[in-house]
C-alpha positions in Angstrom: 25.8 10.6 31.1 23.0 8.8 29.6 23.3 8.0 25.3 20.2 7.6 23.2 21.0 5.5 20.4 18.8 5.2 17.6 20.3 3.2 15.4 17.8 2.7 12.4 16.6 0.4 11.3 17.4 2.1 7.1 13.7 2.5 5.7 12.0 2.6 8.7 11.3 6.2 9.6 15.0 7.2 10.1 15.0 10.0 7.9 11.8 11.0 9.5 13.8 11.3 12.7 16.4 12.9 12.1 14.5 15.9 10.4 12.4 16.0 13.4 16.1 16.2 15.4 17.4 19.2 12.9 14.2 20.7 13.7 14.3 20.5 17.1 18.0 20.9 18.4 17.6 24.3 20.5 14.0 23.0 22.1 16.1 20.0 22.8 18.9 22.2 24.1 16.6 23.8 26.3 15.6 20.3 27.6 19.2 19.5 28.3 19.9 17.0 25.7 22.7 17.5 22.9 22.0 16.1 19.5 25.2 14.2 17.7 26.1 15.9 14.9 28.3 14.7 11.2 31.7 15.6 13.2 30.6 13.5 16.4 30.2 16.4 18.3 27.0 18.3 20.1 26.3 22.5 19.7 23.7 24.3 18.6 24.7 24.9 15.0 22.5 26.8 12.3 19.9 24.2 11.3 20.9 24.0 7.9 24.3 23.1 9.0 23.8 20.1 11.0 23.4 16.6 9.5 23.7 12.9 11.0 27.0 11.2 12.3 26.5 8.1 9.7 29.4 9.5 7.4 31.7 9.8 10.4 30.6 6.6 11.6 31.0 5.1 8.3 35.0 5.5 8.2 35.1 3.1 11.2 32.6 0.1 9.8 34.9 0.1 6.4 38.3 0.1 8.6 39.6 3.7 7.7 39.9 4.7 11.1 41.2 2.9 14.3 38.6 1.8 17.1 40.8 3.7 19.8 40.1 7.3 17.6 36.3 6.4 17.8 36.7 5.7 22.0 38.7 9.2 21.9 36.1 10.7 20.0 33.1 9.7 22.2 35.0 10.5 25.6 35.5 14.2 24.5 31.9 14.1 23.2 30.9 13.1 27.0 32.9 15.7 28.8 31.8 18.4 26.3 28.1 17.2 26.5 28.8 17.4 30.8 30.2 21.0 30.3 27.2 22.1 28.8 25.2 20.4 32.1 23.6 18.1 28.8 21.6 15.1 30.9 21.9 13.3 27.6 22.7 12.9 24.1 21.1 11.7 21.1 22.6 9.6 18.0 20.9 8.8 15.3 22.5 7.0 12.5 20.8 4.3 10.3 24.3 2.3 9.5 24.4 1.4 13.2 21.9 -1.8 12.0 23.9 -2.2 8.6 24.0 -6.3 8.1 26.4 -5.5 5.2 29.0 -4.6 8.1 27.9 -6.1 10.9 31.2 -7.3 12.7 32.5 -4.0 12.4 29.2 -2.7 13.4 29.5 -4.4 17.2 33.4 -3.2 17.5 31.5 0.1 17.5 28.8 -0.3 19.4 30.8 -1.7 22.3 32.9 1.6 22.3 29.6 3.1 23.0 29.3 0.7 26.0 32.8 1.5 27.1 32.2 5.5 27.2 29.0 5.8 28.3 27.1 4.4 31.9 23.7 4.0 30.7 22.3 3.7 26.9 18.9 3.6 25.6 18.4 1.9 22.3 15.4 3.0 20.1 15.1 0.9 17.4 12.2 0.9 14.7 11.0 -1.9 12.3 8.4 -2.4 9.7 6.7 -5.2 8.0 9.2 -7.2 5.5 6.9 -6.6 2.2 7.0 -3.2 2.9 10.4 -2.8 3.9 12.0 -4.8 0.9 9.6 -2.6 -1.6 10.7 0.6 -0.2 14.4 -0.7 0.2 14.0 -1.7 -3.7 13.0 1.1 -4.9 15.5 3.2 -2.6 18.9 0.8 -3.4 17.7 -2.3 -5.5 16.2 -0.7 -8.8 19.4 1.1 -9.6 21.1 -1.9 -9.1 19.0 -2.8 -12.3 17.2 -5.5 -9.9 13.8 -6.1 -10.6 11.7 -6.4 -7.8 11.2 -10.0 -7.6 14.5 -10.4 -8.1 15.7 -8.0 -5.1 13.1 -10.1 -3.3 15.0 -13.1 -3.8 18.2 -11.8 -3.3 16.9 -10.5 0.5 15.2 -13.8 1.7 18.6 -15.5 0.2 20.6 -13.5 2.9 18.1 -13.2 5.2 17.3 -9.5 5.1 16.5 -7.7 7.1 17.0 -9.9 10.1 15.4 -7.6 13.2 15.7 -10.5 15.3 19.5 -10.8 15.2 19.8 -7.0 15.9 17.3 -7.0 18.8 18.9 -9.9 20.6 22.5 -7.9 20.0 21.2 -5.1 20.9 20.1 -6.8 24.1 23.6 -8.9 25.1 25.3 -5.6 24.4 23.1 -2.8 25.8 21.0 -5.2 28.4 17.1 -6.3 27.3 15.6 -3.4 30.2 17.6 -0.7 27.9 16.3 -1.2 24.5 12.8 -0.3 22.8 11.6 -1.8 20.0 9.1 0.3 18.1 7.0 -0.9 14.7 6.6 1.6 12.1 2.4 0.9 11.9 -0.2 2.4 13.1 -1.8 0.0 15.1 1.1 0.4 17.7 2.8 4.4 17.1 1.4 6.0 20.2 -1.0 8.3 18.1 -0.5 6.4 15.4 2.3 8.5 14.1 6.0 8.0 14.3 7.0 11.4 16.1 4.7 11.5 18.5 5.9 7.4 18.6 9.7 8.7 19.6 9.6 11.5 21.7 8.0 9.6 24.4 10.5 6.8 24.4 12.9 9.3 24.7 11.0 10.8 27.7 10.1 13.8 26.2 6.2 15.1 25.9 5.5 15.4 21.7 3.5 18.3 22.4 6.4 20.6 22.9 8.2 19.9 20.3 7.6 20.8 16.1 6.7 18.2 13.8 8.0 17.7 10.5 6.5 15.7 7.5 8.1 12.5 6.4 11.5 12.7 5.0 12.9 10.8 1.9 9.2 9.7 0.4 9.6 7.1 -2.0 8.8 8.0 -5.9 5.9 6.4 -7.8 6.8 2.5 -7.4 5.5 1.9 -11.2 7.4 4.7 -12.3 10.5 3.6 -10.9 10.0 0.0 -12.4 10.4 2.4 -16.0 13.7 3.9 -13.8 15.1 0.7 -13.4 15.1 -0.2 -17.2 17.3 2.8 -17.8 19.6 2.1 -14.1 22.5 3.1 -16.4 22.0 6.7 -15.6 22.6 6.0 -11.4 25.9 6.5 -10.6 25.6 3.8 -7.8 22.8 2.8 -5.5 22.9 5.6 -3.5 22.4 8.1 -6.3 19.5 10.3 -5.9 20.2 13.2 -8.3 17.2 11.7 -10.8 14.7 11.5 -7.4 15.9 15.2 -7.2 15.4 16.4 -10.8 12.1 15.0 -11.3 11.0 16.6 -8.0 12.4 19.7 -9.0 10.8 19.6 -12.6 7.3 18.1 -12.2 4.7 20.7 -12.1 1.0 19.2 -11.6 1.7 15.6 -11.1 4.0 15.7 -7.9 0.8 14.3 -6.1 1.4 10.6 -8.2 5.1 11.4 -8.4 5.1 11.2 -5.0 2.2 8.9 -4.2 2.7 5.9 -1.8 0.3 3.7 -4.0 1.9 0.0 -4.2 2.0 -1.5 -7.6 0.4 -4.3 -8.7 3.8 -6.6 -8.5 4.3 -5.6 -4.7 0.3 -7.8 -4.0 2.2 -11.1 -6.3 4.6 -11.3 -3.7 3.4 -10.0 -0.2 1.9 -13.2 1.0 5.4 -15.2 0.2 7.3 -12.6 1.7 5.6 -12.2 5.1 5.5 -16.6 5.0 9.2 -16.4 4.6 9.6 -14.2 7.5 6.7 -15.7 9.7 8.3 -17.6 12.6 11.0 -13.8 13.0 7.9 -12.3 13.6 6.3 -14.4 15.8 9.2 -14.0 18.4 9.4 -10.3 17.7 6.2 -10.1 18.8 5.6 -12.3 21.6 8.2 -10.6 22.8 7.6 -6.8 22.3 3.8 -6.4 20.9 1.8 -9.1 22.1 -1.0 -7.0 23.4 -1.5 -6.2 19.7 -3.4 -9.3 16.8 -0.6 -10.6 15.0 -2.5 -10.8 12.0 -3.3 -6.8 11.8 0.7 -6.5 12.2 2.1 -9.1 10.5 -0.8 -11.0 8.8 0.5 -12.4 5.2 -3.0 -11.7 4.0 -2.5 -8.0 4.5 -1.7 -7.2 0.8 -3.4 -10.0 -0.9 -5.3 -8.9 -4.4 -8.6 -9.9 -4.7 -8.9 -10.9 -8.5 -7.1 -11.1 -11.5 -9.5 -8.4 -13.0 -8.7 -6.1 -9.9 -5.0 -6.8 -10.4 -5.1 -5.8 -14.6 -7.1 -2.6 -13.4 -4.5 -1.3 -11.2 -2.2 -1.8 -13.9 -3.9 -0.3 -16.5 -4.1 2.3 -14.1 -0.1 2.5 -13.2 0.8 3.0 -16.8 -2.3 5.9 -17.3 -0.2 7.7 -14.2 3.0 7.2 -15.7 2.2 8.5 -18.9 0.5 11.4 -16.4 3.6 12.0 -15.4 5.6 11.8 -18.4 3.3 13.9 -20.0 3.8 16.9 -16.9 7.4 16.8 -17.6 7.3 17.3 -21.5 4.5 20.0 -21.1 7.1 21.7 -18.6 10.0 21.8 -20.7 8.1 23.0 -23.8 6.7 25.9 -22.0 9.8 26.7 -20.7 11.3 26.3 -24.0 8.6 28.3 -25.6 9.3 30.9 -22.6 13.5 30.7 -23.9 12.6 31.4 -27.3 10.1 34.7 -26.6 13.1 36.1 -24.6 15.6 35.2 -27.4 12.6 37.1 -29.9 12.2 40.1 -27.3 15.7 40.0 -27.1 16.6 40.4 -31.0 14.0 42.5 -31.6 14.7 45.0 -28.7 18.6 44.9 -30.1 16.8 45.4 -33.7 15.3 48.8 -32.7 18.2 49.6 -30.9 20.4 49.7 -33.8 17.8 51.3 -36.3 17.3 53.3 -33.5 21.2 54.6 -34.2 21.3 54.6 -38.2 18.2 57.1 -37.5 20.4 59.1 -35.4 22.3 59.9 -38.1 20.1 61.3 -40.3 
């Protein structure tokens, strides 16, 4: 029974996957492949219904579960996947490259090794500068970390170290059984992520639906504004105010939404991708040598040409914020102006009503 293990990396297409994976389960059925589900188990449940094993997974890396349950766990899930004549399954869950529990990550992964004869690890990275923006704006900026400071913070511990996965990921898994993919589209077949994964699973794209991206980033300026006010995040994983303002916004969504870098991500790209330089150079001697380093990991990439092109983006950062701002306020006024006519109707309708009755009378 063969395992595809895609274990992240966090903010590097996972959520893009795993959509494409809810999507998808009967087409993959029909292809003989089961798709890991939040219970560690394989079916063809109601779309809405299914969701990723990281939960699950999660009790194990923070100790609230014994190894042996997980082993358990994964032999039924082979002998069910074989009772269904599955050829393989599929795991996706981004905690499987957490560095923040990284001994307890490898107990785990060499359960997988004990279950299951042959595993294929797909594993996707991006450029640091855009990783640690994206990973800021996701984790660090509730945190009430600014970004140079979450910047700091991640070159201080060495995050995210791809090299030390990769070269786990090879002594565990062996270096023939793992695939390395870089989230850029010089190098997605296509030059899009999807189309990027199905053929390292073995599959043909074409027969399968595709799904937009999954968990796009808010405005990057706007949530600089967020930050100052973190207060309101429960904890770093919070996304109920991602949620309202999607909800809410009427006509700016488009900048809500937009993937437009501000003008603080250009101050610090170059130091970033030096920081990370020599990482890279091994990653990709190793996996994408046919490819310029520069175009992939170049630290000139992001680099601002002037300081009056840098106060102009600025400028116009804060006129899309107040854009936005603006579209929120707007919406709530008419819908408070909408409240009040139904409260008028309302009173009046319950006026005539009762004249309506003293009338009667008469």
């Amino acid at each position: 029974m063969r395992l595809i293990l895609h274990p992240g990396h966090g903010k590097c297409g996972s959520s893009t996957i795993q959509r494409f994976l809810k999507r998808n389960l009967k087409r993959l059925h029909e292809h003989r492949i089961g798709v890991v589900n939040q219970n560690l188990e394989i079916g063809i449940p109601r779309r809405y219904e299914w969701d990723t094993p990281a939960l699950f997974l999660k009790e194990f890396i923070i100790g609230n579960q014994k190894p042996n349950l997980l082993k358990e766990k994964l032999c039924w899930l082979k002998k069910n996947a074989r009772k269904k004549n599955y050829e393989a399954v599929i795991l996706s869950a981004e905690n499987l490259s957490n560095e923040r529990c990284y001994n307890a990550q490898f107990r785990i992964h060499e359960a997988f090794q004990n279950v299951f004869e042959e595993i294929l690890i797909i594993y996707y990275i991006r450029r640091q500068d855009e990783f640690l923006l994206s990973a800021w704006q996701q984790w660090g900026m509730k945190k009430g970390l600014t970004f140079p400071e979450y910047v700091e913070k991640s070159m201080r511990t060495n995050q995210p170290n791809y090299l030390q996965w990769i070269q786990e990921f090879e002594k565990i898994y062996g270096k023939e059984m793992l695939k390395v993919g870089l989230v850029n589209h010089e190098t997605l077949f296509k030059g899009d992520l999807l189309s990027d994964f199905t053929p390292k699973v073995g599959l043909d794209d074409g027969q399968f639906e595709k799904v937009s991206n999954a968990n796009v980033s808010l405005h990057l300026t706007y949530s600089e504004v967020l930050r100052r006010i973190s207060g309101h995040f429960k904890d770093h994983l919070d996304n109920q105010i991602k949620n309202l303002l999607n909800r809410k916004s009427t006509y700016a969504k488009h900048i809500l939404f937009s993937n437009r870098k501000p003008s603080v991500f250009f101050k610090y790209s170059k130091q970033i991708m030096e920081y990370y330089y020599e990482i890279n150079r091994r990653i990709h001697a190793e996996f994408f040598n046919q490819y310029d380093f520069e175009k992939l990991f170049g630290k000139e990439k992001y680099c601002s040409n002037s300081r009056e092109q840098d106060s102009s983006d600025e400028i116009d950062e804060i006129k899309e914020i107040i854009a936005i701002q603006n579209d929120l306020i707007f919406g709530l006024i008419a819908k408070q102006e909408k409240m009040e006519k139904h409260v008028r109707d309302l009173s009046q309708e319950k006026l005539m009503i009762k004249l309506r009755n003293i009338l009667g009378k008469y």
